[in-house]
N, C-alpha and C positions, 0 to 999 in steps of 0.2 A: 371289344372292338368299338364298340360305341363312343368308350372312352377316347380313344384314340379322334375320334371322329371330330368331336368337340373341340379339342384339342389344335387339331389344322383350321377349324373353322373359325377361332377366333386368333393365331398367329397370322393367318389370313387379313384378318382383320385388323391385324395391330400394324400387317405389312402397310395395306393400303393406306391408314390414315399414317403412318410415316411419309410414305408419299404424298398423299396432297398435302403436308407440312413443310414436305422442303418445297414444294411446289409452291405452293403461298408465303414461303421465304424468299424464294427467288423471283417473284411477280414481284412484289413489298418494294425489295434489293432493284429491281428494274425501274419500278416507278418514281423509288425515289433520284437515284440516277438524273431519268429524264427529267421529274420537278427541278433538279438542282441546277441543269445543263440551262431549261428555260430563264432560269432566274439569271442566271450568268449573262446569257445572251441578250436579254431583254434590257439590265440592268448596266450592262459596258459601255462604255464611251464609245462612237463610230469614230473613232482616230486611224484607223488602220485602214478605209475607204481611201481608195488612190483615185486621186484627180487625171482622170486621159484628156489634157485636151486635144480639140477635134481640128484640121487643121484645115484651115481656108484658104482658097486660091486667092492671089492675089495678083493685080491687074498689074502693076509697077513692078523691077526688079531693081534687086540693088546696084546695076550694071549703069544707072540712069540715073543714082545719086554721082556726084560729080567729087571727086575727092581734091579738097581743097585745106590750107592749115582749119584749125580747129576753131570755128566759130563763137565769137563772143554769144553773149545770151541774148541782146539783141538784136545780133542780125540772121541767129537761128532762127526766129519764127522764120524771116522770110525766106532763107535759103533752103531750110529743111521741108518736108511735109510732112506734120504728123500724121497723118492718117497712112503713109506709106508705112506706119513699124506698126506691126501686131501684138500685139500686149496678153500676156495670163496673168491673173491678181489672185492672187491665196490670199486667206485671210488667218494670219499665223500665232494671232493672240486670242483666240477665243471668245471673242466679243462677237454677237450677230450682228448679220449685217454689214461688216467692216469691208470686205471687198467691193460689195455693188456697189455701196459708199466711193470709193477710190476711183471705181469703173464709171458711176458718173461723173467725178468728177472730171477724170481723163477723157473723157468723150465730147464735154462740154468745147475740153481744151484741142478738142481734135483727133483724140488717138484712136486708134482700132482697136477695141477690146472685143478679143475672140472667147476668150474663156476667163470664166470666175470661179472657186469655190474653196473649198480647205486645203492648207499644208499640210505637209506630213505630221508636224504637230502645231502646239499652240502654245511655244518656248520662244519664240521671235521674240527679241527684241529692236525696237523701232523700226524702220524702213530697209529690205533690202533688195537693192536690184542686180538680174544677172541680165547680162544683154549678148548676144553674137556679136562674136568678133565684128562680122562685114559689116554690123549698123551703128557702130563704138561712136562713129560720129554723133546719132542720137542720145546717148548717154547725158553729157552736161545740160541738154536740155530738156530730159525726164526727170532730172535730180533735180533744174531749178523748178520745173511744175511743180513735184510733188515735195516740194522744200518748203514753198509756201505756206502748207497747213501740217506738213508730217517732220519727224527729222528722219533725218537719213543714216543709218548705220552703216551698212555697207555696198560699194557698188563693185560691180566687175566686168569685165568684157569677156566671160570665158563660158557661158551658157554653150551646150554641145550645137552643132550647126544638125544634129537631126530632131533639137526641139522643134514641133510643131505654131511657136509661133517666135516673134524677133527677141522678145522681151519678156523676164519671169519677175513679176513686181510682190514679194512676200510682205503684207505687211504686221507689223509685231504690235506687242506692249507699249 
């Protein structure tokens, strides 16, 4: 009987340290896991952060711009006001900086810049602007502002009217 005794006492024993082995396998298997997930996260581009901008009231409506033919460039400064269109500037080439860049500049020249920060990506190439339909007026003379030190790729008048500001200025490569 004794024999027997010994017997359970060290199957016993060979049970448990099987268990804390797969146990210390699968802590190992966990931890490495999380070390992998952090390197991932820490080391990825923030490309995937979505720019909300924030939308500001604004004192003018478009009902007070005067719809007349299409203004040369100028006698757009004096019949437009810049400062009536609201502006968001993405910066879509990767460069820092490149927006507030723009955004001062626009500002100098009079615009409203309500928002700045990243595109969706950083594949732009050169300048492009979407603007609402109701401000299309303002179009020829955001393209000659910003013609002067940028070129311009593409512009359009089809920006959705529940963008929170008149005007999406991306600028690229």
């Amino acid at each position: 009987m004794e024999g027997l005794g010994y017997q359970d006492a060290s199957s016993i024993k060979k049970t448990s340290n099987r268990k804390r082995i797969i146990l210390l396998l699968v802590f190992a298997v966990l931890v490495i896991i999380f070390l992998i997930s952090l390197v991932r996260f820490f080391s990825s581009p923030k490309q995937n952060e979505e720019v909300i901008p924030t939308p500001t009231p604004s004192e003018s409506s478009s009902a007070e711009i005067t719809k007349e033919p299409t203004p040369t460039s100028a006698s757009a400064d004096s019949d437009l006001g810049r400062g009536n269109l609201s502006l968001t500037i993405q910066n879509g080439s990767g460069e820092s900086g490149v927006a507030q860049k723009v955004s001062d500049l626009l500002e100098k020249k009079g615009y409203t810049v309500s928002t700045t920060g990243n595109a969706d990506n950083f594949e732009y190439q050169n300048v492009t602007i979407q603007i609402k339909k109701s401000e299309e007026e303002f179009l020829s003379l955001l393209e000659d502002d910003l013609s002067e030190e940028y070129k311009i790729g593409s512009t359009s008048a089809d920006l959705s009217s529940s963008f929170s500001t008149d005007a999406l200025i991306i600028i690229g490569k």
